[in-house]
C-alpha positions as CSV (number, residue, x, y, z in Angstrom):
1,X,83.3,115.8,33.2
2,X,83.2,111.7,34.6
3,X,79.8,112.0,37.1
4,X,80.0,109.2,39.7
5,X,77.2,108.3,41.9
6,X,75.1,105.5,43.1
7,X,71.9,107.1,41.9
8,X,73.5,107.8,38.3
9,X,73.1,104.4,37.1
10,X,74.7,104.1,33.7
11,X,72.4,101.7,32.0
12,X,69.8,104.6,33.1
13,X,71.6,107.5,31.3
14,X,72.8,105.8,28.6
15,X,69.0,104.8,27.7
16,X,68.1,108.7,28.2
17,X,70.5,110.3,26.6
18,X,70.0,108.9,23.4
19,X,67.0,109.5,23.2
20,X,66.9,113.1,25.1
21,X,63.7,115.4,26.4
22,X,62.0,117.7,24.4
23,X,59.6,120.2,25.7
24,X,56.1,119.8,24.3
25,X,54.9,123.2,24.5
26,X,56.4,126.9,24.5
27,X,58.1,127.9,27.3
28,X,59.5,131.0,28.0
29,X,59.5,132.3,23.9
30,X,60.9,129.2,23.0
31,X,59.7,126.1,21.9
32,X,62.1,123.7,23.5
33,X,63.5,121.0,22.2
34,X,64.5,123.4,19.1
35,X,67.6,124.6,21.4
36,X,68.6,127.2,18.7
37,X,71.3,128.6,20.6
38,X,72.6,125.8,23.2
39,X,75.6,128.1,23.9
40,X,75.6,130.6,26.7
41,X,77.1,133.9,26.3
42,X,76.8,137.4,27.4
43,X,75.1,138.9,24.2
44,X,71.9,138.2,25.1
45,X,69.4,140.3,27.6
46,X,69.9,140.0,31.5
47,X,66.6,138.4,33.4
48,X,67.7,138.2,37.1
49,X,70.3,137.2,40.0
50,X,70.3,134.5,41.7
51,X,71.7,132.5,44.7
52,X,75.1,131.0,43.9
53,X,75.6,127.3,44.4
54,X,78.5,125.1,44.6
55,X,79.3,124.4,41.4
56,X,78.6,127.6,39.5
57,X,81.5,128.8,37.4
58,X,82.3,131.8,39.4
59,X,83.5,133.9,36.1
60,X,79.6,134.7,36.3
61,X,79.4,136.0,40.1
62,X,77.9,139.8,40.3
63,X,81.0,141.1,42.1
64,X,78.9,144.4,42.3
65,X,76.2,142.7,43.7
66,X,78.2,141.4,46.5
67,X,79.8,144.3,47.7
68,X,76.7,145.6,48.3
69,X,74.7,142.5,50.0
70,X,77.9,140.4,51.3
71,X,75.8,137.3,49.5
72,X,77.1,135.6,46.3
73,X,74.3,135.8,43.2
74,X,74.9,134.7,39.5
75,X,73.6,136.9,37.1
76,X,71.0,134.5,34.4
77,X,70.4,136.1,30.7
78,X,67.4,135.1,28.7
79,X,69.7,133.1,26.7
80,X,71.4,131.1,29.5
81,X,68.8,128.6,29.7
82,X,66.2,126.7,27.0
83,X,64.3,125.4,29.7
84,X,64.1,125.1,33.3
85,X,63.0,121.8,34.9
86,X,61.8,121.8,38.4
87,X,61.8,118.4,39.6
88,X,60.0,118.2,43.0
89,X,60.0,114.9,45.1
90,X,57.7,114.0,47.3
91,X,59.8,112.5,50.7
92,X,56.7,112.2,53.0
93,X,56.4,109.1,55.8
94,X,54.3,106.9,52.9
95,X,57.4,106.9,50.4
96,X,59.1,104.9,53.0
97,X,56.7,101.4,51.8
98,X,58.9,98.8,50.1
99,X,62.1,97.5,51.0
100,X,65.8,98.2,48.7
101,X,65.5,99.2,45.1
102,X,61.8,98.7,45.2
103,X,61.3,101.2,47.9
104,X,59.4,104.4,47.0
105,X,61.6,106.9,48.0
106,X,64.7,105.2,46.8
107,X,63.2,104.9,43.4
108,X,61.9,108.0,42.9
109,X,65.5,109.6,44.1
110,X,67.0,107.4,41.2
111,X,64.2,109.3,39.1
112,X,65.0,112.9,40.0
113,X,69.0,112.1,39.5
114,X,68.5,110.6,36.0
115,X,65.9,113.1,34.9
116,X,68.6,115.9,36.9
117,X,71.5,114.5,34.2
118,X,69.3,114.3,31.2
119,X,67.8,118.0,31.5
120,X,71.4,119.3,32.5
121,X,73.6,117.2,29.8
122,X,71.0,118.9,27.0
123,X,72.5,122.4,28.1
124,X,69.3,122.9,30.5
125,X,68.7,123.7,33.6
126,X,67.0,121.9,36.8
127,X,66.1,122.9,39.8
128,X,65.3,120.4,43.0
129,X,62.9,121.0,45.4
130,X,61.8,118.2,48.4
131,X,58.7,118.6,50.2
132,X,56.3,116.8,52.8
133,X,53.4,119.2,53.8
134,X,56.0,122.2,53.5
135,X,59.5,122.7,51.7
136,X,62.4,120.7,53.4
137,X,65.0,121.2,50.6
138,X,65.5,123.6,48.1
139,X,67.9,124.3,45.5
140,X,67.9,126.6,42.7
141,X,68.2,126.1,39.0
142,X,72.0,125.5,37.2
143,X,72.9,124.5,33.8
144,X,76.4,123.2,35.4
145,X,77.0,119.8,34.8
146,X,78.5,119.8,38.8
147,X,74.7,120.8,39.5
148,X,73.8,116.9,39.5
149,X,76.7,116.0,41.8
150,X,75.1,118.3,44.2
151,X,71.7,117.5,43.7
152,X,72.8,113.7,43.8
153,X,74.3,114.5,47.4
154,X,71.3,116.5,48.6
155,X,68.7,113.8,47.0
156,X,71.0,111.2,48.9
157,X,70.4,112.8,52.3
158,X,66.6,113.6,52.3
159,X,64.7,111.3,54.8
160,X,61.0,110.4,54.6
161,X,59.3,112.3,57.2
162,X,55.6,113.8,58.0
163,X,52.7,113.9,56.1
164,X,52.0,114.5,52.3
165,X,50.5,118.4,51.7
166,X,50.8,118.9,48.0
167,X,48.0,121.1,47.3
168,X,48.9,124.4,48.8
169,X,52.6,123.8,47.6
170,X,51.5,123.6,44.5
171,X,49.4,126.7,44.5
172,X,52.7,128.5,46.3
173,X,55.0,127.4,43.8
174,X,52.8,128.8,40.8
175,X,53.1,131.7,42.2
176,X,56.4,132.3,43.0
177,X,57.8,130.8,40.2
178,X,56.8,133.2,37.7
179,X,59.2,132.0,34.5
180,X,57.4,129.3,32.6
181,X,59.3,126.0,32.7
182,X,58.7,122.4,33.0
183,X,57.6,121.1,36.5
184,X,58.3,117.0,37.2
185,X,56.0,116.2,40.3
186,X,57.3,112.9,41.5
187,X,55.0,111.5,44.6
188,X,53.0,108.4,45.5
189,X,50.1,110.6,45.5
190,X,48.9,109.6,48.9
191,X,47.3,113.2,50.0
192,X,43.7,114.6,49.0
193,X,43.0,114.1,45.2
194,X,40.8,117.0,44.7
195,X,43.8,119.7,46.3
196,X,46.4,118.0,44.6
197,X,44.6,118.3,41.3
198,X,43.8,122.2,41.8
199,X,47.6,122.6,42.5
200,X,48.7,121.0,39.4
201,X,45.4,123.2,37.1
202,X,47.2,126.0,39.0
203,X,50.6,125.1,37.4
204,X,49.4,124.8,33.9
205,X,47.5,127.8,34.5
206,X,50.8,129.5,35.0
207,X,51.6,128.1,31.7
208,X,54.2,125.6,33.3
209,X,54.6,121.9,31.4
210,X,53.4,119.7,33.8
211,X,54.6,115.8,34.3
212,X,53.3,114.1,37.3
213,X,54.9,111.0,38.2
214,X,53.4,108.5,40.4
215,X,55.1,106.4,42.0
216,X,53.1,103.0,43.5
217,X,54.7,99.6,44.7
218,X,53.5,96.6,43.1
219,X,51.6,95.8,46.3
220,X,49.5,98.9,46.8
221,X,47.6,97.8,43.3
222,X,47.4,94.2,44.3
223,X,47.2,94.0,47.9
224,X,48.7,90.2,47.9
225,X,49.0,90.0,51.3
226,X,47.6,86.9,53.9
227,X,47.0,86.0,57.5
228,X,46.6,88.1,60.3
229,X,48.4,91.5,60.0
230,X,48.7,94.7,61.9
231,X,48.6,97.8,59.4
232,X,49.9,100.7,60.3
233,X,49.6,104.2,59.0
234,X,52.6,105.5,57.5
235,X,51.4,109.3,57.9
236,X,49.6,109.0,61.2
237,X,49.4,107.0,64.7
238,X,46.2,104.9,64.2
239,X,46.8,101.1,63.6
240,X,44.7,98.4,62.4
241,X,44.4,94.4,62.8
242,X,43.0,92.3,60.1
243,X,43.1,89.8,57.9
244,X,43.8,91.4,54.4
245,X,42.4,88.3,52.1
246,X,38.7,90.0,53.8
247,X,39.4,93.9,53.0
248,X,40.8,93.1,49.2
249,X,37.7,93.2,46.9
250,X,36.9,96.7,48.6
251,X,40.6,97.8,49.0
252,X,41.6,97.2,45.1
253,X,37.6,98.9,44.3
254,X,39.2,101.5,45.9
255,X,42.1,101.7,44.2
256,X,40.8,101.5,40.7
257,X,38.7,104.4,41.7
258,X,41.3,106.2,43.0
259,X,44.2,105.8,39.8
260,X,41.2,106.8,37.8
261,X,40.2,110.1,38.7
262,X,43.2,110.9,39.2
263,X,44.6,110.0,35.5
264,X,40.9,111.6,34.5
265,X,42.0,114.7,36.5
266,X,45.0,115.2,35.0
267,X,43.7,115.1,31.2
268,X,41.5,117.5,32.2
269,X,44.2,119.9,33.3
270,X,46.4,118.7,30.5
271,X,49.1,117.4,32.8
272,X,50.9,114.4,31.3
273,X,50.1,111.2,34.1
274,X,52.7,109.0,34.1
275,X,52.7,105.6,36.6
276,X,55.5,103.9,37.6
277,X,55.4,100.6,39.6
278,X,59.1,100.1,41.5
279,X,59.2,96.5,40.6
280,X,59.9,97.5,37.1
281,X,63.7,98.9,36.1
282,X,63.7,102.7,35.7
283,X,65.9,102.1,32.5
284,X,63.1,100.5,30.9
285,X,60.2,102.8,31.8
286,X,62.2,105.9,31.9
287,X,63.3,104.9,28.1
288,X,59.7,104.1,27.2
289,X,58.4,107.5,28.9
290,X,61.0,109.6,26.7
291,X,60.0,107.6,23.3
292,X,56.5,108.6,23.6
293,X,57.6,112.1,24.3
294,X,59.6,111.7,21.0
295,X,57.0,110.3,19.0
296,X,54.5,113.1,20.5
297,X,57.0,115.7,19.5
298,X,57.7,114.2,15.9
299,X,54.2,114.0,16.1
300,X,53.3,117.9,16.1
């Protein structure tokens, strides 16, 4: 099946698929990355139902199921998927800094597409979820290689908007999602360190894999900016005059600070930290990522 979209970028793929994504732990009985049985069948033990999507072969729709609930569910077995990989994007009012390729949001969309392809063209699944300080956009884990035209098309319509509240998502999400997987957090990060940190401890708690990706422009770590300059708060109303070459010994303090504990915080928790600056092309840091996954794996 020939995939065609702007946020499938073929240098991107190429780069990933050749180098693929291996799960670093055991998740659900398995250890991933083994993929014993890639094939799906029906010899295998039934888990659950779940929602169907556009783009789920419809050979496995519970017809049963239907007649009694008028709703369309796909019946997963235990088999049906190595892994599931829950990619969730962060599309609050901050990812809108930057301006084309380099802006936030755009890049991590190109992110969550690529990483949507890779986990799907390994015979995985991935699920998509978009957030601000609740859940905007939801949709639930396929193995169907259609999946990433639909998530492409959903990823392609979300709209920064609101503030950041990843905390209590977090915690919510560990708890509903009760199968162990591997959870892709892609954000700037611009919310309370301390919540979002318990959110993702939460996660691996559940026994999830946990990859944070955060996403910063080039000038939020160097603050390169002159004159007199009205900043304004990309999550609230307030607003504020200055002249930036006075604030930048105590912003980039700040920053340092910040980008530390945070990276601190994760090792604690054992969640892989992973920065990406949007001046740099996602071929070349998205291939780098997946080598030192490689090498960890090999590794082991």
């Amino acid at each position: 099946m020939v995939l065609m979209h702007d946020l499938l970028q073929p240098d991107v793929l190429a780069r990933a698929e050749s180098l693929g994504l291996a799960a670093r732990q055991v998740v659900e009985g398995l250890r991933v990355g083994d993929h014993k049985s890639p094939y799906r069948g029906f010899s295998v033990e039934f888990v659950q139902h779940r929602e169907y999507v556009p783009g789920d072969d419809i050979k496995h729709i519970d017809w049963k199921s239907y007649a009694r609930s008028d709703r369309y569910t796909i019946k997963q077995y235990e088999q049906e998927t190595n892994f599931v990989g829950h990619l969730l994007l962060d599309a609050s009012n901050s990812m809108r800094y930057g301006t084309g390729a380099e802006r936030k949001l755009e890049y991590a969309k190109l992110l969550a597409a690529s990483l949507a392809y890779l986990i799907i063209h390994q015979r995985d699944s991935a699920a998509l979820r978009v957030f601000t300080d609740r859940w905007e956009e939801e949709l639930p884990a396929s193995s169907q290689m259609s999946h990433v035209q639909t998530m492409c098309r959903k990823l392609e319509s979300v709209k920064p908007a609101d503030k950041t509240g990843m905390g209590a998502l977090l915690e919510e999400f560990a708890e509903r999602v009760t199968r162990r997987g591997i959870v892709f957090l892609i954000s700037d990060c611009f919310d309370d360190p301390q919540t979002l940190l318990q959110g993702l401890s939460h996660l691996r708690f559940r026994g999830h894999e946990v990859v944070l990706f955060h996403i910063v422009h080039r000038d939020e770590l160097e603050f390169p900016l002159d004159g007199n300059i009205r900043f304004q708060n990309l999550e609230g109303a307030d607003e504020l005059m200055t002249r930036p070459h006075l604030l930048r010994p105590a912003y980039l303090r700040v920053v340092k600070k910040f980008l530390a504990d945070l990276e601190r915080g994760c090792d604690r928790s054992r969640v892989e930290y992973v920065r990406l600056t949007t001046d740099k092309p996602l071929s070349a840091v998205l291939g780098a990522y997946l080598i030192r996954r490689l090498q960890f794996s090999k590794s082991r």
